[in-house]
MARVEX-302100 format. One record per residue: x, y, z of N, C-alpha, C in turn; residue number from 1. Coordinates in steps of 0.02 Angstrom, whole numbers. Layout:
residues N
<n.px:X	n.py:Y	n.pz:Z	ca.px:X	ca.py:Y	ca.pz:Z	c.px:X	c.py:Y	c.pz:Z	resi:NUM>
...
This chain:
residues 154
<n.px:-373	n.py:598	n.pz:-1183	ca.px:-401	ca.py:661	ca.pz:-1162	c.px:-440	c.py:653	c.pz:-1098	resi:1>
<n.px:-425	n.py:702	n.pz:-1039	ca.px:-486	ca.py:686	ca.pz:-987	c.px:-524	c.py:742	c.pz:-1009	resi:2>
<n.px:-594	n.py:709	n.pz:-965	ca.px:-641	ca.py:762	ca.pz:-976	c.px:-640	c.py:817	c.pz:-914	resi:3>
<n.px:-675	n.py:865	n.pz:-943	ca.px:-679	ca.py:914	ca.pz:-870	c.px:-758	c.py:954	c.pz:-900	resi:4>
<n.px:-769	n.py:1009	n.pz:-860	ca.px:-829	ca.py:1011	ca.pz:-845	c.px:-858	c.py:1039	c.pz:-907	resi:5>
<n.px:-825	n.py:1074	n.pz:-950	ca.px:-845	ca.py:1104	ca.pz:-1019	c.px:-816	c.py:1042	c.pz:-1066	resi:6>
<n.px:-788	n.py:986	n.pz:-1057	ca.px:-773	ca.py:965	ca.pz:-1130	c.px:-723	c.py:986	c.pz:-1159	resi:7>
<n.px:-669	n.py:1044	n.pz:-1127	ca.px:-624	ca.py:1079	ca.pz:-1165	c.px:-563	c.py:1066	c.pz:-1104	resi:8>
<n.px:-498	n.py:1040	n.pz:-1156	ca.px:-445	ca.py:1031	ca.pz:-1107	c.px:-401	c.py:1096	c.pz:-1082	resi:9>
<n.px:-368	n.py:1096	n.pz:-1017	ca.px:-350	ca.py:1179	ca.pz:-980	c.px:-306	c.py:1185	c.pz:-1037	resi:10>
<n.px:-294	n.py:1252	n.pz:-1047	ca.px:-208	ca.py:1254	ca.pz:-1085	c.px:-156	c.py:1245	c.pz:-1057	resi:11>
<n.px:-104	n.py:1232	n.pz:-1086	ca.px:-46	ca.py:1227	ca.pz:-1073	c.px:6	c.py:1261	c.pz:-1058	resi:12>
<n.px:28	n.py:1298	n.pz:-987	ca.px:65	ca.py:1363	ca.pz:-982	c.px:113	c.py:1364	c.pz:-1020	resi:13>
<n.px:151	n.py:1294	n.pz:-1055	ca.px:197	ca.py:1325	ca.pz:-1099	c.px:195	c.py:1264	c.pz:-1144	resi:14>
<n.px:159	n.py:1332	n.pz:-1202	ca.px:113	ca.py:1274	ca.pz:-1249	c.px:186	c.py:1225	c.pz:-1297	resi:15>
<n.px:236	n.py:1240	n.pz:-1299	ca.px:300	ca.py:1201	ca.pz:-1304	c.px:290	c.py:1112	c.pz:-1296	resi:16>
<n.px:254	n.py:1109	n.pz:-1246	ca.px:265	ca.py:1041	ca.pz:-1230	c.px:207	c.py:1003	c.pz:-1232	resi:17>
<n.px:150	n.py:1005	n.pz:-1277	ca.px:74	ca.py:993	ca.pz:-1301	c.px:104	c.py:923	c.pz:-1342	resi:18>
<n.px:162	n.py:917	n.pz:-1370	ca.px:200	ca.py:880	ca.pz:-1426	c.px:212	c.py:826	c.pz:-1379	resi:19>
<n.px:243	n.py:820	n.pz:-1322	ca.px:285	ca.py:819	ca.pz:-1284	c.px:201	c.py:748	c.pz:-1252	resi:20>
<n.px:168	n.py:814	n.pz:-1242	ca.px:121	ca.py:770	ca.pz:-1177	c.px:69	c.py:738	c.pz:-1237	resi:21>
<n.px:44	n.py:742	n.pz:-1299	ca.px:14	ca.py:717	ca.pz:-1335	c.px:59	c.py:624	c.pz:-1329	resi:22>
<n.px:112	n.py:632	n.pz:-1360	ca.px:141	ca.py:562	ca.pz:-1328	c.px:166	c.py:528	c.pz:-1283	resi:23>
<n.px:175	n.py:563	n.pz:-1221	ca.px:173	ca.py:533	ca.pz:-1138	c.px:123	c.py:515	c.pz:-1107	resi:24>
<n.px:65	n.py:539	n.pz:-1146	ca.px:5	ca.py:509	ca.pz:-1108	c.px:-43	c.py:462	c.pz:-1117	resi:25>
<n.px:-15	n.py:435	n.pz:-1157	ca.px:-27	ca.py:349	ca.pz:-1177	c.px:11	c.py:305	c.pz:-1131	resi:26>
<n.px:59	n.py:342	n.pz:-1136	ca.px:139	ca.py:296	ca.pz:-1088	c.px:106	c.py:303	c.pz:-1013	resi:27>
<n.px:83	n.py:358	n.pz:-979	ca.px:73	ca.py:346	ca.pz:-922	c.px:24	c.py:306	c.pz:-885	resi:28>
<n.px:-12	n.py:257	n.pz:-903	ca.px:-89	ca.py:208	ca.pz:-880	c.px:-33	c.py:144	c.pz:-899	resi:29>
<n.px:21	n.py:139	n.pz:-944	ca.px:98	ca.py:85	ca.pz:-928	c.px:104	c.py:88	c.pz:-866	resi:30>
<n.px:145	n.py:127	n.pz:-866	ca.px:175	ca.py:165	ca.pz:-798	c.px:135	c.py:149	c.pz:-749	resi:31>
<n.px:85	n.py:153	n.pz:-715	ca.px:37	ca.py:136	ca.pz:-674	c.px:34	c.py:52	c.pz:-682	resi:32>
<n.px:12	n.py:39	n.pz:-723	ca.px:-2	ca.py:-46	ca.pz:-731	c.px:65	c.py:-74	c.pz:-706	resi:33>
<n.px:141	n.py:-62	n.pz:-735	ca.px:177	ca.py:-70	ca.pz:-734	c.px:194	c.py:-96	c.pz:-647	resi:34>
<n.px:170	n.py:-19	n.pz:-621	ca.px:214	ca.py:-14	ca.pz:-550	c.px:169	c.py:-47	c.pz:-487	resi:35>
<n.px:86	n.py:-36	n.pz:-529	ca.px:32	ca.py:-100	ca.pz:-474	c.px:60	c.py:-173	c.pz:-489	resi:36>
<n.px:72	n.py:-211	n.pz:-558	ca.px:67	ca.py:-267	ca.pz:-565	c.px:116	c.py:-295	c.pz:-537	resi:37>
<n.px:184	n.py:-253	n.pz:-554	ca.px:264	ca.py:-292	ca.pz:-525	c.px:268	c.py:-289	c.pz:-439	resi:38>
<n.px:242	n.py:-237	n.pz:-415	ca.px:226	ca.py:-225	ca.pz:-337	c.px:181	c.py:-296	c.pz:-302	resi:39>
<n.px:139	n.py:-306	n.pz:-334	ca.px:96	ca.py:-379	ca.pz:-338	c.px:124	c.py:-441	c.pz:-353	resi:40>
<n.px:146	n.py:-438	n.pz:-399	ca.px:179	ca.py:-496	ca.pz:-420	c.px:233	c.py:-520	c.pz:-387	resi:41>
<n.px:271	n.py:-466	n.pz:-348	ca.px:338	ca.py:-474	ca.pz:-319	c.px:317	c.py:-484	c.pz:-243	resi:42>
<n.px:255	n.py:-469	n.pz:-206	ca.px:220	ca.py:-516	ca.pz:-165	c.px:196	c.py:-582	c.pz:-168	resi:43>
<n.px:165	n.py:-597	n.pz:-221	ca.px:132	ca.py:-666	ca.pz:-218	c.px:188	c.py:-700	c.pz:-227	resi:44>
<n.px:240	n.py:-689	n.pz:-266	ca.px:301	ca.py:-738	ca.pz:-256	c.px:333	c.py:-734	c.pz:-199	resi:45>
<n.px:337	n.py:-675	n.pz:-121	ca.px:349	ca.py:-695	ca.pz:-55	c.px:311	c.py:-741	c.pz:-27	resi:46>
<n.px:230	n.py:-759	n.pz:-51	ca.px:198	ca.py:-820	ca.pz:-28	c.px:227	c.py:-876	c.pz:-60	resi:47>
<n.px:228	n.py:-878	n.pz:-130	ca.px:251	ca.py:-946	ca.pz:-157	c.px:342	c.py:-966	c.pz:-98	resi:48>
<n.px:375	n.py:-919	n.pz:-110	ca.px:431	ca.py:-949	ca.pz:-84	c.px:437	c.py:-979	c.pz:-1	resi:49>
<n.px:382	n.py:-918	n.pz:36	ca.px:375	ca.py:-939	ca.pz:99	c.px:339	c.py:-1029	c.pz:118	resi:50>
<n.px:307	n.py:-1026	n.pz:73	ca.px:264	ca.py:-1092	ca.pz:36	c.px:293	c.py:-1148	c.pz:26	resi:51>
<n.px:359	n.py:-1133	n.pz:16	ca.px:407	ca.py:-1202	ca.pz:-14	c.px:394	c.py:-1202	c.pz:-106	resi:52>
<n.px:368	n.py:-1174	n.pz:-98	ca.px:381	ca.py:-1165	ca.pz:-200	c.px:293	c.py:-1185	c.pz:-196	resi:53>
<n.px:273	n.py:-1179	n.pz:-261	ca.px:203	ca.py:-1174	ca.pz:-283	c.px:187	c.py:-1270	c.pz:-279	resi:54>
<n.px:232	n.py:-1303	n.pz:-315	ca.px:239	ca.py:-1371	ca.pz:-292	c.px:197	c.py:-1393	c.pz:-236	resi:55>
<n.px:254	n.py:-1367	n.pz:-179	ca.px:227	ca.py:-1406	ca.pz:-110	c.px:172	c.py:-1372	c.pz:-75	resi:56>
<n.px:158	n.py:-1324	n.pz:-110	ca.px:87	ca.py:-1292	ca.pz:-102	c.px:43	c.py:-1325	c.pz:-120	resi:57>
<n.px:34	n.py:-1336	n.pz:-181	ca.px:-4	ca.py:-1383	ca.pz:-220	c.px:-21	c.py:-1457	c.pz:-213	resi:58>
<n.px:27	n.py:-1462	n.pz:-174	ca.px:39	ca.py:-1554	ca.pz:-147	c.px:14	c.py:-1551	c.pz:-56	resi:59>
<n.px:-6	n.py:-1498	n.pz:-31	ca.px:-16	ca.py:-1484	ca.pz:20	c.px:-96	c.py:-1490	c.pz:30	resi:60>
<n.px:-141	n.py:-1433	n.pz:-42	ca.px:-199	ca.py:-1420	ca.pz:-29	c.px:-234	c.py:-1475	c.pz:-18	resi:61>
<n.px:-262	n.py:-1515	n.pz:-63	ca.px:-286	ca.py:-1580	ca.pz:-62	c.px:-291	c.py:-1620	c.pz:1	resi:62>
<n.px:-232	n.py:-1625	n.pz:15	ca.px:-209	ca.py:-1657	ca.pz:90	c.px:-267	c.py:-1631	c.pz:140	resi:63>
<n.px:-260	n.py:-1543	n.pz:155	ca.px:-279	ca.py:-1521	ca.pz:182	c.px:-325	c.py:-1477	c.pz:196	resi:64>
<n.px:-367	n.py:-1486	n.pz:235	ca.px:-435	ca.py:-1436	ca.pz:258	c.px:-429	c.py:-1382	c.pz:261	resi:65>
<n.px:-371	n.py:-1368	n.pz:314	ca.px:-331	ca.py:-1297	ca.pz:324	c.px:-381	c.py:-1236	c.pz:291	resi:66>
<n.px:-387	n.py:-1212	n.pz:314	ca.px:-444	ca.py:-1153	ca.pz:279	c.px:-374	c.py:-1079	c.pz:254	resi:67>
<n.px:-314	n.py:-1108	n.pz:290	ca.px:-271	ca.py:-1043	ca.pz:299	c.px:-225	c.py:-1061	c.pz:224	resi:68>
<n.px:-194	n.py:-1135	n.pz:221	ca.px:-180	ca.py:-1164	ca.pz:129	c.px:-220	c.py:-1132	c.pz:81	resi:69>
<n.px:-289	n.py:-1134	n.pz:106	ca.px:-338	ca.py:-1117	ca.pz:10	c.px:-308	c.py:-1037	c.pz:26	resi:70>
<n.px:-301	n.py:-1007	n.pz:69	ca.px:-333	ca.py:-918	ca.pz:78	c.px:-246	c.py:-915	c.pz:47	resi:71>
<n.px:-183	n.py:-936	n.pz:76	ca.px:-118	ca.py:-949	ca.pz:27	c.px:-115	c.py:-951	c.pz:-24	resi:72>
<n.px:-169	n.py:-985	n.pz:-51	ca.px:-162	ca.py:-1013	ca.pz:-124	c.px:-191	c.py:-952	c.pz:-147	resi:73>
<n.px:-261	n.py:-941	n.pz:-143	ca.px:-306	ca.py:-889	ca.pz:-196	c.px:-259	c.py:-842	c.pz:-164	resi:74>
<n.px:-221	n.py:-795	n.pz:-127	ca.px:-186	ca.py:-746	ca.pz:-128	c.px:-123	c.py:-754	c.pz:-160	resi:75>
<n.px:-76	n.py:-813	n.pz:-170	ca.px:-41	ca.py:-799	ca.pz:-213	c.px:-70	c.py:-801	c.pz:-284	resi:76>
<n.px:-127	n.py:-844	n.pz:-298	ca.px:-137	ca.py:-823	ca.pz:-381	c.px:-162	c.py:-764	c.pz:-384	resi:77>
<n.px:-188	n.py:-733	n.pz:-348	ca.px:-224	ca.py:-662	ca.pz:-365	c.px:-157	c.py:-615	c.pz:-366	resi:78>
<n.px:-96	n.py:-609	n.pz:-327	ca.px:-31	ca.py:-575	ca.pz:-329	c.px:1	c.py:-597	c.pz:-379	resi:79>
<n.px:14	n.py:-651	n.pz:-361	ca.px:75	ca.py:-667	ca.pz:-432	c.px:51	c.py:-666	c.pz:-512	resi:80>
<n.px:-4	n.py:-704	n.pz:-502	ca.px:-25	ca.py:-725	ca.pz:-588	c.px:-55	c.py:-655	c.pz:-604	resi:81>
<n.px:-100	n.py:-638	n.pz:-565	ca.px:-143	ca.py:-573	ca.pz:-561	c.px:-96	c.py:-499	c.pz:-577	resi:82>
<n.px:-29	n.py:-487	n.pz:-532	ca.px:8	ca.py:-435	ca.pz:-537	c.px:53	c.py:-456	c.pz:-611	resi:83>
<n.px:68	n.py:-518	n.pz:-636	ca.px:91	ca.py:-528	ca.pz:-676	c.px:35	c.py:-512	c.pz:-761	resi:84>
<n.px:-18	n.py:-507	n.pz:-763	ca.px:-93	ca.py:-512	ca.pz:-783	c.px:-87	c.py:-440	c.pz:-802	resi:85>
<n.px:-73	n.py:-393	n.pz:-730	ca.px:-94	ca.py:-327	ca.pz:-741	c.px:-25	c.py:-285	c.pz:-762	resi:86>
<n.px:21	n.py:-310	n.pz:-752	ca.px:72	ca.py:-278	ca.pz:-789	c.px:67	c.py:-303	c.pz:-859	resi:87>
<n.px:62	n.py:-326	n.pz:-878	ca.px:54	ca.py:-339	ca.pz:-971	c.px:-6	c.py:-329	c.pz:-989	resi:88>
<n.px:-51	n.py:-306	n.pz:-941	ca.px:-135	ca.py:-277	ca.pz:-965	c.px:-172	c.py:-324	c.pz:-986	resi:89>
<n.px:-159	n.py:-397	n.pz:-951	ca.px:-204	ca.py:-466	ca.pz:-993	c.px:-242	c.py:-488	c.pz:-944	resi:90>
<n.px:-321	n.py:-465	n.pz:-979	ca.px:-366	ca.py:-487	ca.pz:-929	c.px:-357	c.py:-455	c.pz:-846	resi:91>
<n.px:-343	n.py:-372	n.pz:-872	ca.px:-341	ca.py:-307	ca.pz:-820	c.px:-390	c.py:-305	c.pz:-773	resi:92>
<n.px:-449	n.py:-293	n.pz:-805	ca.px:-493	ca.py:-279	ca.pz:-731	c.px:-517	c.py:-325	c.pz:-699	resi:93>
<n.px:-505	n.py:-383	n.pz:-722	ca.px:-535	ca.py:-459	ca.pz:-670	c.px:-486	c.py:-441	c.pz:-636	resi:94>
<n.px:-418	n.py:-473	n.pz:-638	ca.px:-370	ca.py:-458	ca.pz:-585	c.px:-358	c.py:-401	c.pz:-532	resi:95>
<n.px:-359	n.py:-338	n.pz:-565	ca.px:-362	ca.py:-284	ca.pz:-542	c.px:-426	c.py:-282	c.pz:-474	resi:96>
<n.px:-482	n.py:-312	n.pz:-491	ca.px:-554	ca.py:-287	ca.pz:-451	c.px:-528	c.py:-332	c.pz:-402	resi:97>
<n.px:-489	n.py:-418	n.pz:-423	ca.px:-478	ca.py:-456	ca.pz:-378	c.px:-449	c.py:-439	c.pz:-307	resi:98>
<n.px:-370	n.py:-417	n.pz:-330	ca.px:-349	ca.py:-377	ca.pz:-287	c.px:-334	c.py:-336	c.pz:-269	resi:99>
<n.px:-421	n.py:-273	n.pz:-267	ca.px:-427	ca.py:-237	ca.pz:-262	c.px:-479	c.py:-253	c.pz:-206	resi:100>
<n.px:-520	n.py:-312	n.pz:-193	ca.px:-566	ca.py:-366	ca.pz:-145	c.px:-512	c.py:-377	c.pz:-110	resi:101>
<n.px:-452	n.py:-393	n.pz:-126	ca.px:-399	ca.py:-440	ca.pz:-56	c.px:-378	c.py:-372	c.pz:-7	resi:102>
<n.px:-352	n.py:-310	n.pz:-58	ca.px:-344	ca.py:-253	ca.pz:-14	c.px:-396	c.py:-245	c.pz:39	resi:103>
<n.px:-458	n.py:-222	n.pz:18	ca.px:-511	ca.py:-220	ca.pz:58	c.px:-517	c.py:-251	c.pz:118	resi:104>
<n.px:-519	n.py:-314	n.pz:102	ca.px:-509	ca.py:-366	ca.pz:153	c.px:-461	c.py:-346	c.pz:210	resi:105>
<n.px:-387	n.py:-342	n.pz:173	ca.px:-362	ca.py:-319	ca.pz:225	c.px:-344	c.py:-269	c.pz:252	resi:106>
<n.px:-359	n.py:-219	n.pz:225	ca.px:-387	ca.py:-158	ca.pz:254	c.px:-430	c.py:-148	c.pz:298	resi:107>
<n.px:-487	n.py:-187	n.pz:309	ca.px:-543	ca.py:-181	ca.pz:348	c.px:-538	c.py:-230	c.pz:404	resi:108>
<n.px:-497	n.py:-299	n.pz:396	ca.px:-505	ca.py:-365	ca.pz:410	c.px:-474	c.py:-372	c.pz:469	resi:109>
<n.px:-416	n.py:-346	n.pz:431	ca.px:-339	ca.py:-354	ca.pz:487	c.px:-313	c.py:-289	c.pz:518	resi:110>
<n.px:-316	n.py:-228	n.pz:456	ca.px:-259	ca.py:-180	ca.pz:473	c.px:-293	c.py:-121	c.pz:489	resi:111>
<n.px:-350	n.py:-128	n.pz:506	ca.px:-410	ca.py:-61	ca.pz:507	c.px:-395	c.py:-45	c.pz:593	resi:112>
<n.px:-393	n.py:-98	n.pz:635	ca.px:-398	ca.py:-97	ca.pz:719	c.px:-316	c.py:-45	c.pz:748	resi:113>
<n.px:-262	n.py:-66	n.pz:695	ca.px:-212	ca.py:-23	ca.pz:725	c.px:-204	c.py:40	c.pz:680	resi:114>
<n.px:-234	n.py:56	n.pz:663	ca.px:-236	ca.py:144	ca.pz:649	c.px:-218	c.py:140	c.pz:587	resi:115>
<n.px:-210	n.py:214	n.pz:563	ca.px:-182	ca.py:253	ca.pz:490	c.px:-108	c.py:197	c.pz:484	resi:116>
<n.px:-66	n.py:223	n.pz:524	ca.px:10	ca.py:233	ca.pz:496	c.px:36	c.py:175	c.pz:497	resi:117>
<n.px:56	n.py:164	n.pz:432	ca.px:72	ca.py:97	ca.pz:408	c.px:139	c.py:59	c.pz:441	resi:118>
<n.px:195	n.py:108	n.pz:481	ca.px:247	ca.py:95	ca.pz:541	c.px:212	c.py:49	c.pz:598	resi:119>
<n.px:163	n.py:60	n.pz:605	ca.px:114	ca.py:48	ca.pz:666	c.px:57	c.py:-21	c.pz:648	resi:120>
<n.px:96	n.py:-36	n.pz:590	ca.px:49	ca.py:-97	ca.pz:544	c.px:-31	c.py:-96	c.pz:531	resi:121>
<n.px:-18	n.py:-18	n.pz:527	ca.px:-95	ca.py:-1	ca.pz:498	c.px:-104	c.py:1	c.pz:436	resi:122>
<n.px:-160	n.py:33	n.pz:407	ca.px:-215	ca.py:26	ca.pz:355	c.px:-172	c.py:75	c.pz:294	resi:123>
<n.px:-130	n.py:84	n.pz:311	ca.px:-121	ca.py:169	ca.pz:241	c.px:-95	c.py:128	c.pz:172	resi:124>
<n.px:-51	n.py:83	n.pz:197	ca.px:-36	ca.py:36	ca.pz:123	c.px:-85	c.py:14	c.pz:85	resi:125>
<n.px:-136	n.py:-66	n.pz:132	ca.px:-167	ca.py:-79	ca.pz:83	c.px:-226	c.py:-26	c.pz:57	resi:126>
<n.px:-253	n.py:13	n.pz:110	ca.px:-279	ca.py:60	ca.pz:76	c.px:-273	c.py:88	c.pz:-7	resi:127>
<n.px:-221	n.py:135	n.pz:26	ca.px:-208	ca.py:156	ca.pz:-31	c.px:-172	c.py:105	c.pz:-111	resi:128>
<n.px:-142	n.py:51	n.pz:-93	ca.px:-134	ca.py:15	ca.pz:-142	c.px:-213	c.py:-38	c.pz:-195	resi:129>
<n.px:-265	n.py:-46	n.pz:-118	ca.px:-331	ca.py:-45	ca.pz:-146	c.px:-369	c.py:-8	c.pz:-220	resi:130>
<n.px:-363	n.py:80	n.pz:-176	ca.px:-382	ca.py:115	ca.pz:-226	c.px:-379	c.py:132	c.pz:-289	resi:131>
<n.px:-266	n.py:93	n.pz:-299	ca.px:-263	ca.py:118	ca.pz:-342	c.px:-282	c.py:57	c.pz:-377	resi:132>
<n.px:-261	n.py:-18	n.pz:-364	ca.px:-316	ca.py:-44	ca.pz:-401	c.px:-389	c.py:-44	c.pz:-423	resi:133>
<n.px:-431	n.py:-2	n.pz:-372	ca.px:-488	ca.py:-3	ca.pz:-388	c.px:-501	c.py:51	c.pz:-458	resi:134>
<n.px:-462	n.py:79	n.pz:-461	ca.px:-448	ca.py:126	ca.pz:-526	c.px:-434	c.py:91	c.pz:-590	resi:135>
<n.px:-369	n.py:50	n.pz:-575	ca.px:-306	ca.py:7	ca.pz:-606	c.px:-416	c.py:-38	c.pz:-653	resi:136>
<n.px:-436	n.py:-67	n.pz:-608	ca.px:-492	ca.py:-109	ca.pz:-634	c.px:-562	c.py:-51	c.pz:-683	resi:137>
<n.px:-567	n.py:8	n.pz:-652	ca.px:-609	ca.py:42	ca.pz:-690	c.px:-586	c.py:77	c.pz:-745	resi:138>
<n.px:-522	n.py:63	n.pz:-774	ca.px:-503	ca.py:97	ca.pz:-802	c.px:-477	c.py:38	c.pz:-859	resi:139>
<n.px:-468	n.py:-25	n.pz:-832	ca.px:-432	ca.py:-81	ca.pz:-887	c.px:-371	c.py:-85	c.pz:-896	resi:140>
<n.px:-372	n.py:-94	n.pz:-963	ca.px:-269	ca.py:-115	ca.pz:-962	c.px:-238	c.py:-52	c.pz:-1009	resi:141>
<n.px:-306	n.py:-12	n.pz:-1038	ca.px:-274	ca.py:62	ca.pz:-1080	c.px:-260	c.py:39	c.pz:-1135	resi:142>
<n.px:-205	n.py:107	n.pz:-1183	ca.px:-222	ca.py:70	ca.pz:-1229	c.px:-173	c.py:58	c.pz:-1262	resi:143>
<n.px:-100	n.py:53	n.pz:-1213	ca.px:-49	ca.py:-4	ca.pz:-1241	c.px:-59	c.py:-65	c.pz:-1195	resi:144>
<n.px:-102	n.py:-109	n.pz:-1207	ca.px:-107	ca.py:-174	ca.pz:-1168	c.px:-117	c.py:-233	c.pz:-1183	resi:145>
<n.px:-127	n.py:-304	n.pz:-1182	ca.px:-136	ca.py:-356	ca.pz:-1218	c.px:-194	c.py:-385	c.pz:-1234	resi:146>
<n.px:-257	n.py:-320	n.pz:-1164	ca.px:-322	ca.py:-317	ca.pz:-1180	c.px:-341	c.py:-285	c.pz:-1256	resi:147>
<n.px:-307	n.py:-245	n.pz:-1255	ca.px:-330	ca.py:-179	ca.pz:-1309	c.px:-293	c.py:-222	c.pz:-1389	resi:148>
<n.px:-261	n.py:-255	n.pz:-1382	ca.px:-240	ca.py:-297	ca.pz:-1445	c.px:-276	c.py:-356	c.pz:-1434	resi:149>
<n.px:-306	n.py:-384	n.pz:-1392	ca.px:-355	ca.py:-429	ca.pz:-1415	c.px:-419	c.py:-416	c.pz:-1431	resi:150>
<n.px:-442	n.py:-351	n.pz:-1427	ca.px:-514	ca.py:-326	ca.pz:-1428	c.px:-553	c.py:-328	c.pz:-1385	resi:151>
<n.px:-539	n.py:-370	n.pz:-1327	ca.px:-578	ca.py:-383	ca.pz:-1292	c.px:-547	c.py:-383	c.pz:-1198	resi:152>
<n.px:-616	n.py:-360	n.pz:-1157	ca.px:-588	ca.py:-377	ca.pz:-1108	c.px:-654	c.py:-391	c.pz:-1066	resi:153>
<n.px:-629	n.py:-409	n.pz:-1002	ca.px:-684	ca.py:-439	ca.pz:-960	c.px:-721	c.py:-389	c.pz:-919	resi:154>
């Protein structure tokens, strides 16, 4: 149920489908998790592969000082493990707030100096992909998630 300003939900112009939206609207905070986590996840694995596999990543750090290896590394675990995390709703809003901090970052960091339009390698993506994590995290994993069957979340 959302709330609104009386506590009382609008009606339904065609009260037909109350049946309809009573059980789609559990399904839709899926749907959302679903389409932030795999969107994420299917990035941090363009780092791992650009990487040489997680392997020679891993066999790399140690070696090296590189300040640009660690920032590789914590961005693919925050994408991959993290988008993988938030699509099955496990341990949602750590991940979610995480990279919902990396958006920011690069939103402000990198992509803020060339404008709005994301053609122009500006700010409108991570922006808006930010927000919706920043939601995706205030909101958790809902309540088909692997948070909500463990009882617990962070």
């Amino acid at each position: 149920m959302s709330a609104t300003r009386d506590g009382i939900e609008p009606k339904l112009l065609f009260s037909g489908l109350t049946r309809f939206y009573d059980h789609a609207i559990p399904l839709s905070w899926v749907i959302v998790r679903i389409a932030v986590g795999l969107n994420l996840a299917i990035h941090g694995w363009g780092k791992i592969g650009r990487s040489g596999g997680p392997g020679q990543l891993l066999q790399k750090l140690p070696q090296s000082a590189a300040i640009g290896d660690e920032i590789t590394f914590v961005l693919m675990l925050i994408e991959f493990v993290g988008g993988i995390c938030i699509t099955i709703g496990l341990f949602t809003r750590f991940w979610a707030a995480a990279a919902a901090v990396e958006m920011g970052v690069l939103t402000f960091y990198l992509y803020w100096g060339n404008g709005y339009g994301w053609l122009a390698r500006g700010y409108e993506y991570t922006l808006m992909w930010g927000l919706v994590l920043f939601a995706v995290a205030l909101r958790g994993g809902g309540p088909i998630s692997l948070d909500r069957r463990l009882g617990r979340e962070l």
